[in-house]
N, C-alpha and C positions, 0 to 999 in steps of 0.2 A: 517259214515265216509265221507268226502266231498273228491271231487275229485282234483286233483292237476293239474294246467295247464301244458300245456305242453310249456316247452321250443321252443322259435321260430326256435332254430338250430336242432331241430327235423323233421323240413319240409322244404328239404329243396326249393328254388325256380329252377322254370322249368327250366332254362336255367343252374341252379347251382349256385353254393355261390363261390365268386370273393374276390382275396386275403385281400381287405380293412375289407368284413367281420370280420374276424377274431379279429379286435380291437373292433367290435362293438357289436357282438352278446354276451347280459347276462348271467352270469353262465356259460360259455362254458367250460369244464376240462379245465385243463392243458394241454400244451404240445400238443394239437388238430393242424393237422396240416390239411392243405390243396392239394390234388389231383386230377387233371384235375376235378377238380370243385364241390369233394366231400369230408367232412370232415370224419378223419380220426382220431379215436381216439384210445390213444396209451395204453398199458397195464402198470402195475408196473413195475420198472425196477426190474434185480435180481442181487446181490452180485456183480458175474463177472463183468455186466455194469458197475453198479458202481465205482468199481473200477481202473477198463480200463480207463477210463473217467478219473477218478481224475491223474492216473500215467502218460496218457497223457498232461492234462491240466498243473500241473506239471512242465513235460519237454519241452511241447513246452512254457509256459512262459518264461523260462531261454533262448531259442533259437530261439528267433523269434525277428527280428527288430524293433527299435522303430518307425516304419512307418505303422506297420502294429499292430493289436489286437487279442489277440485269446478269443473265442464267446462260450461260452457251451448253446445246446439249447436255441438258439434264432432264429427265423423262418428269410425266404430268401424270398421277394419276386422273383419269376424265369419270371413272365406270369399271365397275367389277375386271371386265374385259377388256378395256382398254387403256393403253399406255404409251401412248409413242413418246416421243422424244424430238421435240421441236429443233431448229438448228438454234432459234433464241424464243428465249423470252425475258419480259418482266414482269415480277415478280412482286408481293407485299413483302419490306423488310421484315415483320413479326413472324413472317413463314418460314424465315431461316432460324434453321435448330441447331448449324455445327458444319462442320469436314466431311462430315462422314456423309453428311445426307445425301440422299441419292433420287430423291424425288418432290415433288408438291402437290400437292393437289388444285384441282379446277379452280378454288375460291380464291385461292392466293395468284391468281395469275390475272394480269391486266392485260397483257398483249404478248400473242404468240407470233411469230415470225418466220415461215418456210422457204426456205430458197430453193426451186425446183431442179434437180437432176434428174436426167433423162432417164435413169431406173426408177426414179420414186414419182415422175410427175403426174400417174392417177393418183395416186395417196394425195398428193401435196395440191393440189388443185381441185378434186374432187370428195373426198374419202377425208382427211386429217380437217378441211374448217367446215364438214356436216359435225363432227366429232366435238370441234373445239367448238363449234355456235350453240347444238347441243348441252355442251356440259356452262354453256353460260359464260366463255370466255368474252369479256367483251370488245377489245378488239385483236385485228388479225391480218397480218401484212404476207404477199405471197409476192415472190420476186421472180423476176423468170431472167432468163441472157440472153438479150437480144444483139447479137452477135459481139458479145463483150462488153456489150452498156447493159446494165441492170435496169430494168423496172418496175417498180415499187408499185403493187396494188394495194392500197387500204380500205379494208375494210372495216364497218361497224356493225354490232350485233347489232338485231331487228328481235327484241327480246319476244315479240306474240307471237313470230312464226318460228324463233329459236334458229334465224341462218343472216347470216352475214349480207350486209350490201354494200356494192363498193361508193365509198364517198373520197377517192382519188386516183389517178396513176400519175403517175413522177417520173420523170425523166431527168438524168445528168443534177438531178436535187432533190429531195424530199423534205419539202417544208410542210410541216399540220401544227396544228392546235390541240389536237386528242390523241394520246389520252393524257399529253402535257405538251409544251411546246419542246419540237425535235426541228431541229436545221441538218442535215446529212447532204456532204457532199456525195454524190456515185459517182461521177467523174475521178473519184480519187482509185476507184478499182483497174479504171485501164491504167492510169500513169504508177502500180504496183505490180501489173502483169511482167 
């Protein structure tokens, strides 16, 4: 049996792998995102994701201005080091360059969106909106399953201290006004399960 090389995104370098990485290293999964300058590689998604995802993508397409785009998993540069890859966001129209593109940067994002799974929910809860309040995202919706009903945390950047505070949780609806007005049924995720 001969041995198999190993992938270069296996080791990684001393100082850490730097968000340009990520276009460049072979084979790398899917969905691998980037963390103070460690790659971080994500599990399958399950059902609930799935379809959270799509009920939102959904309604924010109908609700969202034609100035702006909304992005499912496509990675953010925030910082040299960091990169992850929100499950949504949206985006400034002008920041879309093509097909090909593979990322955006912090300026062009209005609102990032994590839906927590049980492998990523220190990232996604703690770790990803220090990162996204940081880099100046200004808002940031974190959703959790509470036994199959979604609930929507929103928050808003608090730009002096650079972190997030919540100004809602949502149940079976998400109606706001920032960062434009969104109506979102969640009740449409159970009657999809």
């Amino acid at each position: 049996m001969c041995a198999q090389p190993v992938p270069d995104w296996l080791i990684p370098p001393t100082e850490g792998f730097r968000a340009e990485d990520l276009d460049h290293l072979p084979d790398l999964p899917p969905h691998t995102e980037l963390i103070d300058g460690s790659l971080v590689l994500v599990s399958p998604q399950k059902v609930f994701h799935s379809i959270l995802i799509d009920v939102l993508v959904a309604a924010l397409y109908l609700a969202t201005p034609r100035e702006y785009r909304v992005r499912r998993e496509i990675s953010v540069t925030l910082a040299p080091r960091q990169r992850p890859e929100p499950d949504l966001m949206v985006v400034r129209a002008d920041a879309s360059t093509g097909k090909d593109q593979t990322g955006y940067t912090a300026d062009s994002v209005l609102l990032a969106i994590e839906v927590v799974s049980p492998e990523s929910a220190e990232r996604d809860r703690y770790r990803k909106p220090q990162i996204y309040a940081q880099a100046g995202i200004p808002h940031f919706w974190r959703i959790e399953d509470n036994d199959g009903s979604p609930v929507v945390y929103v928050h808003e950047l608090e730009p002096v201290k650079s972190c997030y505070v919540v100004t809602g949780i949502y149940h079976g609806r998400v109606r706001v006004d920032q960062p434009y007005p969104i109506d979102i049924d969640l009740d449409e995720v159970r009657h999809r399960i």
